[in-house]
N, C-alpha and C positions, 0 to 999 in steps of 0.2 A: 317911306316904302321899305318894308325889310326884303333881304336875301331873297327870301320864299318867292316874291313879289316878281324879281325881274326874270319871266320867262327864259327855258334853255332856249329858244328860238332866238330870242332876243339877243342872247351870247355869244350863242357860235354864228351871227348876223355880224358882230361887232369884230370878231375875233379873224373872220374871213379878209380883214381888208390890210392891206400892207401898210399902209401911214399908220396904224395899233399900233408897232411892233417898233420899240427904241434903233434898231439895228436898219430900219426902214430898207426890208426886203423888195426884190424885185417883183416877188409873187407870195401867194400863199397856198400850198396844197391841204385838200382837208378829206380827211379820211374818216367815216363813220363806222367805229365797231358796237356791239352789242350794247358794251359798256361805258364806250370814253367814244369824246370826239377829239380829233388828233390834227393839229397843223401844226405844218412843215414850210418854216420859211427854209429863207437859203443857207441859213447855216444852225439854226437850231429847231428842234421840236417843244409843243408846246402841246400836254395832255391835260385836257377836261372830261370829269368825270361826269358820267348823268346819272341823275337823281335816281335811279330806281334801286328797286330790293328783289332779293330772288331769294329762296333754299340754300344758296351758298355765298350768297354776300348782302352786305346791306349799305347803299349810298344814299339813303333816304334823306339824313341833313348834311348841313354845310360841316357839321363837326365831323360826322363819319366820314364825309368826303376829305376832309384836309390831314382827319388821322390817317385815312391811306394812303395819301399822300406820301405821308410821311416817312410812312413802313415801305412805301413803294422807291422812296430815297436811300434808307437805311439797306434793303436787302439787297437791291440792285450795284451800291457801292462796293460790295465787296468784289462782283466777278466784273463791271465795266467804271473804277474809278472815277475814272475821268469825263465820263460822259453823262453822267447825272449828277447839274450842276447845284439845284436847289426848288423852291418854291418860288411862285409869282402869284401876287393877288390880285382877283380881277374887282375892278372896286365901283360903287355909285356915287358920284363925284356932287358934291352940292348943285350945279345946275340942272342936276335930275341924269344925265350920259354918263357912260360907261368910260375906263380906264383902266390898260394894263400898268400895274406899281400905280397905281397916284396915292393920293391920301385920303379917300372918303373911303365909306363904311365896305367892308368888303361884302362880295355878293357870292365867289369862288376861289378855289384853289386850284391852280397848273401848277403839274412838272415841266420843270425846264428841262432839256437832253440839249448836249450838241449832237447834232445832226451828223451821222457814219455814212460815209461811200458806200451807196447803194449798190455800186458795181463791185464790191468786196462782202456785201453781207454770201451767205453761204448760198441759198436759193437760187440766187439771179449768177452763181458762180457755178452751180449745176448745171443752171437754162444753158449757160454760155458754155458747158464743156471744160470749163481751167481751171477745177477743182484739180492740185497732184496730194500723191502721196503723202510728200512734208508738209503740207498742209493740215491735213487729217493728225498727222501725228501731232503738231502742235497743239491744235485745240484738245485734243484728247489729253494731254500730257497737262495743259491746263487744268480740265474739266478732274483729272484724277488727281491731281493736288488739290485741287478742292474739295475734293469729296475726301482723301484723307486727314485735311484740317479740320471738316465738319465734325462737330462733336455729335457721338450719337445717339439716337432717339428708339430706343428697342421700344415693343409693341410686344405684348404675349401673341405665339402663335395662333390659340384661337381668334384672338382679336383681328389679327390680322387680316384671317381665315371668313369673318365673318364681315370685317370691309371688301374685300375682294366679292365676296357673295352679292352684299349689298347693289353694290357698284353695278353688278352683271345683272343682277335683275332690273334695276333702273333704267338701266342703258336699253335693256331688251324692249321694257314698257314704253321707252319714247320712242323705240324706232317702229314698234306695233301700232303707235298713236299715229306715226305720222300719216297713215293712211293714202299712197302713192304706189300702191301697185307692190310694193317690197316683196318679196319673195318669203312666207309666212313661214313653211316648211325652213327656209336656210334659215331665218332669222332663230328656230328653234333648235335646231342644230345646234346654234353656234354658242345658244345660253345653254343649254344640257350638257353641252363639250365641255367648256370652261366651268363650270362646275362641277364637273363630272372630275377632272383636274383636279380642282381645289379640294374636293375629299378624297381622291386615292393617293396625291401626293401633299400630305399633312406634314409631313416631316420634311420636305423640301422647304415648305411655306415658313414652317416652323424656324428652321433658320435662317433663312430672310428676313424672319421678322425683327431676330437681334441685331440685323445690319443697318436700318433705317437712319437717314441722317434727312436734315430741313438740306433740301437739294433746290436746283432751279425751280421745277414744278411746271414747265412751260416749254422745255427746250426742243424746240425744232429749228429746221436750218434760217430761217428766217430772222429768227434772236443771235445768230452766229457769228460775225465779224471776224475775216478771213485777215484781220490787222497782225503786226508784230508788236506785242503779244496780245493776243486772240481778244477778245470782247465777247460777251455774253449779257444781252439787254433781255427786259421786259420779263426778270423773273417774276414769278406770280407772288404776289402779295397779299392779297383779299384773302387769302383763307389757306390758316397755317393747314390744317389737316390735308389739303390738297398737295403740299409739297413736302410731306414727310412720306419720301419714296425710299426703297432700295434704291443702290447707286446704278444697278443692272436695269431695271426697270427704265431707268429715264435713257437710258443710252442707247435700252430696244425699243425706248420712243423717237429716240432719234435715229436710229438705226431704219424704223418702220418710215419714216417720214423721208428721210433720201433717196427710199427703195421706192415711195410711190412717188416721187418725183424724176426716177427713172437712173439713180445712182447706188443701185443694190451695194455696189462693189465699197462705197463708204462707210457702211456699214459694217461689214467684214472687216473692212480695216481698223473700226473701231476697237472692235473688240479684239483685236491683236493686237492694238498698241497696249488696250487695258491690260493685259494679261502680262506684258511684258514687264510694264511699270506695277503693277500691284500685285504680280504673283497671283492669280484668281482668275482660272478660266473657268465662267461659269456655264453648267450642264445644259446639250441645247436646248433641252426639253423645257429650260424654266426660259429661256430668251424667247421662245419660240410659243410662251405660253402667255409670258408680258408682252409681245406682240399682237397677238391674238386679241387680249383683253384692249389693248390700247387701240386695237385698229378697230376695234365693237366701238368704245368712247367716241372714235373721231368719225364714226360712221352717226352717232347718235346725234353732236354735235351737226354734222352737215345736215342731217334730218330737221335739225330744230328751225334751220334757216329756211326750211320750205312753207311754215307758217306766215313766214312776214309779211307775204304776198307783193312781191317784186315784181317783175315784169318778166314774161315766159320765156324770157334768155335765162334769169337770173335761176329762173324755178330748174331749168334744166340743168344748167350748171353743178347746182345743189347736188342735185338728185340724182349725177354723173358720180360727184365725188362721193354721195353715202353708197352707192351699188361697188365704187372701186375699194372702198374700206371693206364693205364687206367682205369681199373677192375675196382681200389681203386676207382679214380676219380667220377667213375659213381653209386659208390653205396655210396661215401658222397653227391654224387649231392641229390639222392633218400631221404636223411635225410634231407635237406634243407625245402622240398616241393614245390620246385621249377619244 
């Protein structure tokens, strides 16, 4: 039986049960995203990737699943050391059953992670209120030494000009698909704004374009580990183009994302610590413009989850969080002056 053969059901069937697991955990939590299936024994993670292919990545064989792998160990090492420990092979063992490490033919490749204090990543320290100050400063002051070891990736201005375009019309077209009532009028608004942006201020864009460095690509509070010194997991790997961002951009993605989790004020703080440590406070019209654009994306994103046809908690849920993206999107469009 090759790889092909043993169904993902068949996997994450095997992978759910604690006797799997050499460390013989007391449980297994398992968490389904788009891409990967993810379990959490009690002291480390273990990520499986599923077989599919989209426009922006491709998990189709066992080779491209293990090369990202791979690149998902290599990028990740740099901002969380110690917490992406390696590879594990899930294998078909001569008596025909499955095996995590054995020695038959492999079927899959996991990331190992040790498993981070859930009650320290950044989010659940929002939920809880005991996010301070020094806190914020730390990870920023991490995040901005990393961004100034990055070597950089300049992009000509129009190129740039004409990804950003890209982007905002794409975005606009899925959230017009999803067909849920959206508010058609705001959703046009808000691709005629950000466009409207991208050609009056060309010369803004333009040199943002020579700043670009391979940054996380993913960073919201959720990836943050509130540790000494700071952690930053689950940089995005699958697709270089995605994480060759300005260093300002990803930090008004993170800035957007605290503020809709109800901690504007971390945000702010962000960017005062940035400014301090790198001398570059950037104009607010261009934070307030990668806001805009990024809170269009993650409004598109929540939209795409209304397809899957979940059960009408789940659908509402969705459909909560793409109208509060929008909200955001449209009242950073408003600070732009666009």
């Amino acid at each position: 039986m090759t790889s092909q053969a043993v169904a993902i059901a068949a996997k994450v069937s095997f992978l759910r049960q604690p006797a799997v697991y050499a460390e013989r955990p007391s449980r297994v939590e398992v968490v389904e995203t788009h891409m990967s299936w993810v379990f959490l024994t009690d002291r480390y993670v273990y990520k499986l990737r599923k077989p599919v292919r989209t426009d922006y990545l491709d998990f189709s064989s066992l080779a491209r699943r293990r090369a990202d792998c791979e690149e998902e160990l290599r990028l990740n090492r740099r901002l969380a050391p110690e917490v992406y420990l390696g590879l594990v092979a899930l294998t078909r063992e001569a008596g025909g059953g499955l095996a995590l490490a054995g020695r038959g033919e492999v079927v899959e490749w996991l990331v190992k992670m040790r498993r981070l204090p859930r009650d320290r990543m950044l989010d659940a320290c929002i939920a809880q209120g005991t996010v301070t100050p020094a806190e914020v400063d730390s990870f920023t002051g991490a995040l901005v030494a990393f961004y100034q070891q990055s070597e950089p990736q300049p992009m000509s201005g129009e190129a740039y000009r004409q990804r950003w375009r890209r982007d905002v019309q794409t975005n606009h077209r899925v959230l017009l698909a999803a067909d849920r009532g959206l508010p058609v009028a705001q959703l046009e608004r808000l691709r005629d704004g950000l466009l409207g942006f991208i050609d009056t201020r060309a010369a803004l864009l333009a040199d943002r374009a020579g700043r670009l460095i391979e940054a996380h690509g993913d960073l919201r509070p959720e990836h943050v580990c509130l540790s000494e010194p700071p952690v930053f997991i689950d940089r995005l790997e699958f697709n270089r183009a995605l994480r060759l961002l300005d260093p300002v951009e990803e930090l008004a993605f993170l800035a957007l994302e605290c503020e809709h989790a109800g901690a504007a004020w971390i945000g702010e703080r962000v960017f005062d610590t940035y400014q301090a440590l790198s001398g570059e406070r950037p104009v607010a019209e261009l934070v307030a413009f990668y806001k805009a654009g990024r809170a269009q994306l993650r409004a598109r994103l929540s939209a795409s989850h209304l397809s899957d046809h979940p059960p009408r908690v789940s659908i509402q849920k969705w459909l909560r969080k793409t109208r509060d993206y929008l909200e955001l999107a449209q009242r950073y469009l408003a600070e732009t002056g666009a």
